[in-house]
C-alpha positions as CSV (number, residue, x, y, z in Angstrom):
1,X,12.0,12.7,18.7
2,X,11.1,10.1,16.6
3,X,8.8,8.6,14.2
4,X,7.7,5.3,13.6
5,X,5.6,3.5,10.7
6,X,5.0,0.4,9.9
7,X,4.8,-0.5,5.9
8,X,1.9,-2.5,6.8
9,X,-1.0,-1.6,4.5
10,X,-2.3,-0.7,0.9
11,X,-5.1,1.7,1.0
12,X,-5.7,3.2,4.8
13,X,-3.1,5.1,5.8
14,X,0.0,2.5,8.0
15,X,0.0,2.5,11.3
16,X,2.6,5.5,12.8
17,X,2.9,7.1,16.0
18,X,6.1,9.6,17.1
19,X,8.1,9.3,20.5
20,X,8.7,12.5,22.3
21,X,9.7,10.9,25.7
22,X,13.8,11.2,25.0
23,X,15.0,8.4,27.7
24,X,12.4,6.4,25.0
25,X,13.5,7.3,21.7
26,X,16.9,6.7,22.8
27,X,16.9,3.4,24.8
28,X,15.6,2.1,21.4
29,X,17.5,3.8,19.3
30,X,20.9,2.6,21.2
31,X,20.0,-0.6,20.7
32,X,19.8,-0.5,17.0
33,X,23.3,1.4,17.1
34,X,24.5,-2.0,18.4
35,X,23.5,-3.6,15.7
36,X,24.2,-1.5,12.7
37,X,23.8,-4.4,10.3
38,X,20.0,-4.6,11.0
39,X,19.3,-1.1,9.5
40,X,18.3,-1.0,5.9
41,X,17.8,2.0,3.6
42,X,13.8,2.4,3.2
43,X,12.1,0.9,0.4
44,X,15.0,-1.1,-0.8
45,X,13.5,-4.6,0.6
46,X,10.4,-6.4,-0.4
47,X,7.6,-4.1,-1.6
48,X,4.7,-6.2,-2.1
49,X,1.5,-6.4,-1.0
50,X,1.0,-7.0,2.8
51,X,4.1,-6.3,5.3
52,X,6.8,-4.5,4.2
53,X,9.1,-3.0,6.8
54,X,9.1,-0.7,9.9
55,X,10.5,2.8,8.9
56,X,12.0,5.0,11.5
57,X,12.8,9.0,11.0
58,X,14.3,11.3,13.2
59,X,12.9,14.6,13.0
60,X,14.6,17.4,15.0
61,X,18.1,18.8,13.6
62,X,19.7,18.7,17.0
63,X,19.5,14.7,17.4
64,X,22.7,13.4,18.5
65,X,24.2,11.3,15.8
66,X,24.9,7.9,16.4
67,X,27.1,5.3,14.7
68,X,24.9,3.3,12.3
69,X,21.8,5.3,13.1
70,X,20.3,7.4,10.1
71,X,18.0,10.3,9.9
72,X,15.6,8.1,8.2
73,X,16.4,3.9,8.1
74,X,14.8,1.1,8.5
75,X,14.0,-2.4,10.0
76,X,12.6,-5.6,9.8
77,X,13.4,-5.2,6.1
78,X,14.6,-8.3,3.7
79,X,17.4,-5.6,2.4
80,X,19.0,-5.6,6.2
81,X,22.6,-7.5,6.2
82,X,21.6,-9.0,9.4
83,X,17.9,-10.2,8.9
84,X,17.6,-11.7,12.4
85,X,18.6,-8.7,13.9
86,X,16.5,-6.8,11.8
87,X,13.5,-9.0,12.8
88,X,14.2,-8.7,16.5
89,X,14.8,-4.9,16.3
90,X,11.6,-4.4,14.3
91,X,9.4,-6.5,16.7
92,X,10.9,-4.5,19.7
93,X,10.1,-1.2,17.6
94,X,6.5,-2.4,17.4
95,X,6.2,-3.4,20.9
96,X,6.7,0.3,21.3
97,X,3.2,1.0,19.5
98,X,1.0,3.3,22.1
99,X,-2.5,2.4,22.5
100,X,-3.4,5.7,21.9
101,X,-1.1,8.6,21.0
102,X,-0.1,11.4,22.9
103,X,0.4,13.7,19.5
104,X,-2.9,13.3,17.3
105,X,-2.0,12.6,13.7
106,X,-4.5,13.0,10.8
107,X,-3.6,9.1,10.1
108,X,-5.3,8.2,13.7
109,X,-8.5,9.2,11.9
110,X,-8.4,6.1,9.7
111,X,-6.0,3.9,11.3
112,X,-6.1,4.5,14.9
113,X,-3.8,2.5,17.5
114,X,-4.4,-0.3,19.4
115,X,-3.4,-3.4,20.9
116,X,-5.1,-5.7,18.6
117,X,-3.4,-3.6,15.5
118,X,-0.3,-4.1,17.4
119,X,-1.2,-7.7,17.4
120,X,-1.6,-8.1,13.6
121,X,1.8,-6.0,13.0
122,X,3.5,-8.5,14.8
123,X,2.3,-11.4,13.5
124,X,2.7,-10.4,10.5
125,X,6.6,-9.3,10.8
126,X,6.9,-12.9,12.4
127,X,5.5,-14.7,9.7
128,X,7.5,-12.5,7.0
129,X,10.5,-13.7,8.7
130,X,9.3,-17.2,9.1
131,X,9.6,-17.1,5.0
132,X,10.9,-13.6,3.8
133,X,9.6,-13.2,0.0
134,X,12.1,-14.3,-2.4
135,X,13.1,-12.4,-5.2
136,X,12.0,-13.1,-8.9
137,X,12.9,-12.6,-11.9
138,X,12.6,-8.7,-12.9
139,X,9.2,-7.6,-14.5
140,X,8.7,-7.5,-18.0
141,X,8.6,-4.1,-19.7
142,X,5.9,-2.2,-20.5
143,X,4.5,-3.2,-23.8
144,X,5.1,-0.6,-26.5
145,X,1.2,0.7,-27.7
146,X,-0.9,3.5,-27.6
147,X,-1.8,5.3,-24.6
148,X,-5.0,4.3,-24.2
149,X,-7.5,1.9,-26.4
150,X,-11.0,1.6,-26.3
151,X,-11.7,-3.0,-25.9
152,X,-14.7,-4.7,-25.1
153,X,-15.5,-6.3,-22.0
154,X,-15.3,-10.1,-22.6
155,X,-16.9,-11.1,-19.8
156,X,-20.3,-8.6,-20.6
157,X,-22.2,-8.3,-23.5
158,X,-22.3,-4.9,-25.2
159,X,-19.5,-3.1,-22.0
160,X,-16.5,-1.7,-23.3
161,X,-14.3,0.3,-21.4
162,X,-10.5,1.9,-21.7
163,X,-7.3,0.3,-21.1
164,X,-4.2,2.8,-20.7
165,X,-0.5,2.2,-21.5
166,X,1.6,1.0,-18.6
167,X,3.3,4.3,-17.1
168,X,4.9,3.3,-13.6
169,X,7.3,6.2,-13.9
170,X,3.9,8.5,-13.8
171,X,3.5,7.2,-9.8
172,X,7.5,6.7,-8.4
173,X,9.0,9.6,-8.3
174,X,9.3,11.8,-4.9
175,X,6.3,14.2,-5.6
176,X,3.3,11.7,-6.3
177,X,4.9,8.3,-5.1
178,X,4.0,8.8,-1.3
179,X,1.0,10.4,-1.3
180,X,-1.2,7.8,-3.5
181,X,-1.9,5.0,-3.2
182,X,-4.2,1.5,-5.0
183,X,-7.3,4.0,-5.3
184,X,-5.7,6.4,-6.5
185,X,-3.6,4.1,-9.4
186,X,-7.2,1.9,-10.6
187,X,-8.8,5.1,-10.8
188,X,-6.0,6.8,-12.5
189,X,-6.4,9.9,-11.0
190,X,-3.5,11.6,-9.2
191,X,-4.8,13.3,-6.0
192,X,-1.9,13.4,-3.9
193,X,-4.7,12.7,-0.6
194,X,-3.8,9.0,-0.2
195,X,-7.2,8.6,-1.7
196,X,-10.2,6.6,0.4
197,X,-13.3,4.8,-0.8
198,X,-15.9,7.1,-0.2
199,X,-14.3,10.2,1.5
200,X,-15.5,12.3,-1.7
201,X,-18.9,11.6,-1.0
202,X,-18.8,11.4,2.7
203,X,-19.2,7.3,3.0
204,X,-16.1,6.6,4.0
205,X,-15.6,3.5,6.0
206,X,-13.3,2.3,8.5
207,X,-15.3,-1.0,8.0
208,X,-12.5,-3.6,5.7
209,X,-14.8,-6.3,4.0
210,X,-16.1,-6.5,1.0
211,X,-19.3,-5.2,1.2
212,X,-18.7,-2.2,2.9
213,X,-15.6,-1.1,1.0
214,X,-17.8,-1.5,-2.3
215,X,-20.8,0.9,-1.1
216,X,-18.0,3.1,-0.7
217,X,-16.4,3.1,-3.6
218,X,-19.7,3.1,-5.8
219,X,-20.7,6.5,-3.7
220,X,-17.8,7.6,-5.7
221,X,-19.3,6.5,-8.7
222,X,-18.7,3.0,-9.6
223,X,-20.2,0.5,-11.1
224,X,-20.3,-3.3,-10.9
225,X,-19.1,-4.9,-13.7
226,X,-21.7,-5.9,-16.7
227,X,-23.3,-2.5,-15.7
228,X,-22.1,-0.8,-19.0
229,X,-21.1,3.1,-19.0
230,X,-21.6,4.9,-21.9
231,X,-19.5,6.1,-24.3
232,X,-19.5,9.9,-22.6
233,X,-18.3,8.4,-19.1
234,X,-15.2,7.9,-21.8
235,X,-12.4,7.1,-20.5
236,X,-14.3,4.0,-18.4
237,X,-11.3,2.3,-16.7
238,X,-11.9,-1.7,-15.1
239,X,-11.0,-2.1,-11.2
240,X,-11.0,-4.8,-9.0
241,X,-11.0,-4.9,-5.4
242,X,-9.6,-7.7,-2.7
243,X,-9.5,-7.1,0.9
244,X,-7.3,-8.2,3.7
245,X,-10.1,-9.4,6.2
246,X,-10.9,-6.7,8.7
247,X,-7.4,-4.6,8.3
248,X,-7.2,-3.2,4.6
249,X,-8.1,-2.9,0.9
250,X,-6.6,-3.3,-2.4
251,X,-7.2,-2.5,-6.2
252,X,-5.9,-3.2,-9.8
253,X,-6.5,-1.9,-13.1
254,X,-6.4,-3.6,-16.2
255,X,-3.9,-2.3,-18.5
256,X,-3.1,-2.5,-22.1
257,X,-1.7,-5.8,-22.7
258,X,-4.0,-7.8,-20.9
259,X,-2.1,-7.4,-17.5
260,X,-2.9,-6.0,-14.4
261,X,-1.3,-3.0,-12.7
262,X,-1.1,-1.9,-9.1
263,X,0.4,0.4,-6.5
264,X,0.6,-1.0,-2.5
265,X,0.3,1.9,-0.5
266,X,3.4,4.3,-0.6
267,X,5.0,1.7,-2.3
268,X,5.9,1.8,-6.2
269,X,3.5,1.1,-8.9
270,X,4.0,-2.4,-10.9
271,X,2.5,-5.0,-12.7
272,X,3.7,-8.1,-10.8
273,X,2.1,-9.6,-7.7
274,X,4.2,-10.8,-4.4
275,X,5.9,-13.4,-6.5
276,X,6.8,-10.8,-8.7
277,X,4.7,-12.7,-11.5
278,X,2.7,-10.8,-13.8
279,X,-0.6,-10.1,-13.1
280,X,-2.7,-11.7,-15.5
281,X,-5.6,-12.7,-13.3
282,X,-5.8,-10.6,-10.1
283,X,-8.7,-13.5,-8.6
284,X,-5.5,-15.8,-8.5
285,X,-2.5,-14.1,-8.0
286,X,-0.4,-14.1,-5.0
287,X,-2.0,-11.6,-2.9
288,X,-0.6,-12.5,0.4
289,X,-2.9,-11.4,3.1
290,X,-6.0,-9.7,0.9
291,X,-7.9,-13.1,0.7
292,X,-11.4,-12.2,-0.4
293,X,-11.3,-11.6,-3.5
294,X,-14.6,-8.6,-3.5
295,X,-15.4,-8.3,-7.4
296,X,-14.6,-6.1,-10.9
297,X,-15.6,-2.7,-11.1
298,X,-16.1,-0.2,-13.9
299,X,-15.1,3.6,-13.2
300,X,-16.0,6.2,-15.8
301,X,-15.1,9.8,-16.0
302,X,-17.6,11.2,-13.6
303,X,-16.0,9.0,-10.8
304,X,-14.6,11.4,-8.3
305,X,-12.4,10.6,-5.4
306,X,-10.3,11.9,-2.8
């Protein structure tokens, strides 16, 4: 049996779906062992906002092992030694989405399948391909400060709120790294839910635009910007929110520094955008695909999400 899931999105969960049929999983999977060179080790490729690769995950201990064929690879991935394969294999891969699933997975709830879903994946692994992301230089090291300081908001009268010392190594490692996600980093708070605007509260939406992503988030508990938190909502952290028109969401949070810090889905936490630049204005980085920029946000201690 297998599992697929494409490295798609940044806050609802990425599209996956498993293949039980065995003539299936291995008609596909016989094709990749002709091609070993389009198989990449997960997560070692582009990990930026927007599309990242297709990962693929055998799960039963009695698969038979193929040449080139990992437990766990995967495709359409800049890291792949043969990119064109890699982009053929991973489109072929997608193809392979179901409409709807025969095994119900708690993702479906959020993200469920469907042709026009399959639609976006592919475009977007085409236009990846059309012009992969280029590395950049490597990102600058965390400053050396105090872990958190109280600053004033320049942009409001009277608002201050807390900036924290980068930590990335807080988010990547094995036990918290795949299970949170942007929400979880701007709020700061370590749920280990992959955590959704709203779901605390019941107000979750499946909705992405700006306006209904922010009544969900401020169910939580936050605040538009300007609308100060007192000093006993200490520490008051400062969010903002982009979307990717009708297919995801994003956040930052200001750090100490005067940066910006992020964490794309299962992906790594960083500071840089998707030409690994630091992030000194998230309303004019390089976002890729989350266009609308929605607005700054201020979440103070009372803010709970899950």
């Amino acid at each position: 049996m297998l599992r697929i899931e494409i490295d798609l999105f940044s806050g609802r969960p990425n599209p996956v779906w498993l293949i039980t049929d065995t003539a299936v999983a291995n008609r596909l999977l016989g094709q990749v062992a002709e091609r070993p060179k389009a198989v990449a080790k997960p997560g070692a490729g582009f990990n930026g906002l927007g599309y990242r690769e297709v990962k693929l995950e055998l799960f039963a201990d009695d698969e038979p092992v193929r040449r080139g064929v990992p437990k766990k690879f995967s495709l359409g991935s800049t890291a792949a030694g043969d990119p064109a394969a890699a982009h053929a294999l991973a489109r072929l891969f997608i193809e392979s989405m179901p409409s709807r699933s025969e095994v119900k997975l708690l993702e479906h709830q959020i993200t469920p399948l469907d042709k026009k879903l399959r639609d976006l994946a592919l475009e977007r692994l085409d236009r990846f391909f059309k012009d992969p992301p280029r590395p950049g230089p490597p990102p600058p090291p965390p400053p050396s400060s105090p872990l958190r300081t109280t600053i004033p908001d320049t942009k409001c009268d009277q608002c201050q709120y807390e900036v924290s010392q980068y930590n990335p190594s807080f988010w990547n490692n094995a036990a918290t790294q795949p299970y949170n996600n942007c929400y979880n980093y701007a709020r700061n708070w370590r749920t280990n839910t992959f955590a959704q605007p709203g779901r605390a509260h019941g107000a979750m939406t499946n909705t992405m635009a700006c306006n209904t992503v922010t009544v969900a988030a401020m169910a939580d508990g936050l605040k538009k910007r300007c609308d100060c938190l007192p000093q006993s909502e200490w520490p008051r952290r400062l969010m903002a929110l982009v979307i990717d028109p009708g297919w995801d969401y994003h956040w930052y949070r200001h750090q100490r520094g005067g940066f910006w810090g992020h964490k794309p889905g299962q992906t790594a936490a960083r500071n840089v955008d998707n030409s690994n630049v630091l992030i000194t204005n998230p309303e004019t980085c390089n976002r890729g695909g989350y266009t609308d920029f929605c607005g700054y946000f201020y979440a103070g201690k009372s803010v709970v999400i899950n």
